[in-house]
C-alpha angles and dihedrals in degrees: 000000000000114000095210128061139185086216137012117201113206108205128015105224113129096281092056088044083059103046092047095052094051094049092056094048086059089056114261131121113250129182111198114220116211130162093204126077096227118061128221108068110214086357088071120121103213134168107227094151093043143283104302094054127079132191146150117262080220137326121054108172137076107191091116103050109103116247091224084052091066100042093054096054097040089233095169091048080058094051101276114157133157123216120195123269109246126227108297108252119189117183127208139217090238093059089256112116135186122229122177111203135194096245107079090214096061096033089058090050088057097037091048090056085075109027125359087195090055087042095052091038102040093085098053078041089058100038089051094049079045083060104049085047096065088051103049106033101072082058095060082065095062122102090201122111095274115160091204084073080069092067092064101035081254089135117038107229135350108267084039089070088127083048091245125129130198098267107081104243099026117108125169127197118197126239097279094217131116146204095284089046109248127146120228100179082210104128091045084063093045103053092058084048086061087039101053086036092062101042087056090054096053088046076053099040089042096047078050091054092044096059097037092055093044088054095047090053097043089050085052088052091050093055095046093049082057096063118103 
């Protein structure tokens, strides 16, 4: 194994697992470090009740997951596949439970044993939450310092908003999950875009350097070449 890398990856969760392939896929060559000895972070499908029982050691949905993320990185060829999310169940102390099904007439009947108001108001509630989605979630795509990307752990830590730390090299992305425990894999992706930004910016800074250095030398030589 090599000694030297372009890139080194700590951690191999899911957003590790995404910087690094994109940072293969633009060419350098890049080692991912992981403790454990399985990969994929709050992405992983365990068996802490036994073996006949998966689940997700966190995170179990993928909305937020952009579409043009899984085509670069051929996911389905991988074994990527989505299955539905089923009608959401929450179960009380008391015996009662709430389910939210996909059919409106039946989600009103379940919604209305506990409150007829929430029942008549949840789908202009949804409708309206539908509408602040399509608003906000282009912007989740944006590598730019965008303190929204806070409210999903997109970014790690306020004052790390460009993804850039102290130490020059260095660069840290936050979980990317949120409340409802999905998983984006943006910052993952945008990590590599700073990444790949400011490496473009030193070629250019040191191309800068180079010729200003050659055209300071080659005006002392002319000088020199002056002298009797």
């Amino acid at each position: 194994m090599s000694s030297r890398r372009d890139a080194v990856v700590v951690g191999g969760g899911h957003n590790g697992l995404v910087a690094a392939a994109y940072l293969a896929r633009n060419g350098m060559d890049t080692l991912v470090c992981e403790r454990r000895e399985t990969v994929g972070g709050a992405a992983v499908s365990e068996h802490p009740f036994g073996p006949g029982y998966t689940v997700t050691s966190l995170s179990y949905v993928v909305s937020l997951l952009p579409p043009d993320l899984v085509r670069d990185l051929r996911l389905e060829q991988h074994g990527y596949h989505v299955y539905p999310q089923g009608p959401y169940f929450a179960p009380r102390a008391d015996g009662r439970c709430l389910r939210l099904p996909a059919d409106r007439a039946e989600r009103h009947a379940q919604i209305a044993r506990f409150s007829r108001r929430d029942a008549d108001s949840y789908d202009a509630y949804d409708a309206h939450l539908a509408a602040i989605g399509r608003v906000l979630a282009p912007l989740l795509l944006e590598a730019a310092e965008l303190p929204l990307g806070q409210m999903f752990h997109a970014r790690p830590a306020a004052g790390y908003a460009d993804l850039r730390t102290p130490v020059r090299g260095l660069y840290q992305a936050g979980s990317a999950t949120h409340g409802g425990g999905g998983v984006t894999g943006i910052p993952g992706r945008n990590v590599v875009r700073q990444i790949l930004a400011d490496r473009r910016a030193q070629r250019w800074a040191d191309r800068w350097r180079y010729w200003a250095g050659l055209g300071h030398a080659v005006r002392r030589k002319g000088r020199y070449a002056e002298l009797p």
